[in-house]
C-alpha positions, 0 to 999 in steps of 0.5 A: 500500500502507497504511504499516505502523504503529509499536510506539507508533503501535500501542500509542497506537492501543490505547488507543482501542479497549477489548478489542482487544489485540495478537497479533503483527502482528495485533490481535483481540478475542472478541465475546460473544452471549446465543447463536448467532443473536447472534454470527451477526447480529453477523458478517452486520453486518460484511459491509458496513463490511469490503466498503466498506473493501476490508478482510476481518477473520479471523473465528471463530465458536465458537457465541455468541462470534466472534473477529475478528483483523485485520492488514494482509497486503499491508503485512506487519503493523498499519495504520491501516485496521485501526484503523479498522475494528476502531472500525467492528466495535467500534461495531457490537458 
């Protein structure tokens, strides 16, 4: 099991990652699309990096925008696998 980050850990971690902010023991960011199709291709490309890290964002699509939270549920909170890939999502947008 990942080991849980700390409060500094997680706000040091932040600081890299611009948009992203903290929301409890997750952290998210709203993506925006010129529409649909947009936020759609968006998600369809975070299939591959999510399935090769072995870890699935909470996704919601509300036509041009997707919100993607990520937390750790087997560690009870913040990892640094969701760091990492919130950097892949980022890098992605």
């Amino acid at each position: 099991m990942a080991a849980l980050l700390t409060d500094r850990q997680i706000e040091e971690q932040l600081l890299q990652l611009p948009g992203w902010a903290r929301t409890g023991n997750e952290i998210e960011q709203v993506f925006t699309f010129a529409d649909f199709l947009g936020a759609i291709a968006f998600v369809n490309r975070l299939v591959e990096p999510a399935e090769t890290a072995g870890h699935h964002p909470d996704i919601s699509i509300s036509w041009n925008k997707v919100t993607i939270r990520l937390s750790t549920h087997d560690a009870g909170g913040l990892t640094e696998k969701d760091f990492s890939l919130a950097q892949q999502i980022t890098d992605l947008a």
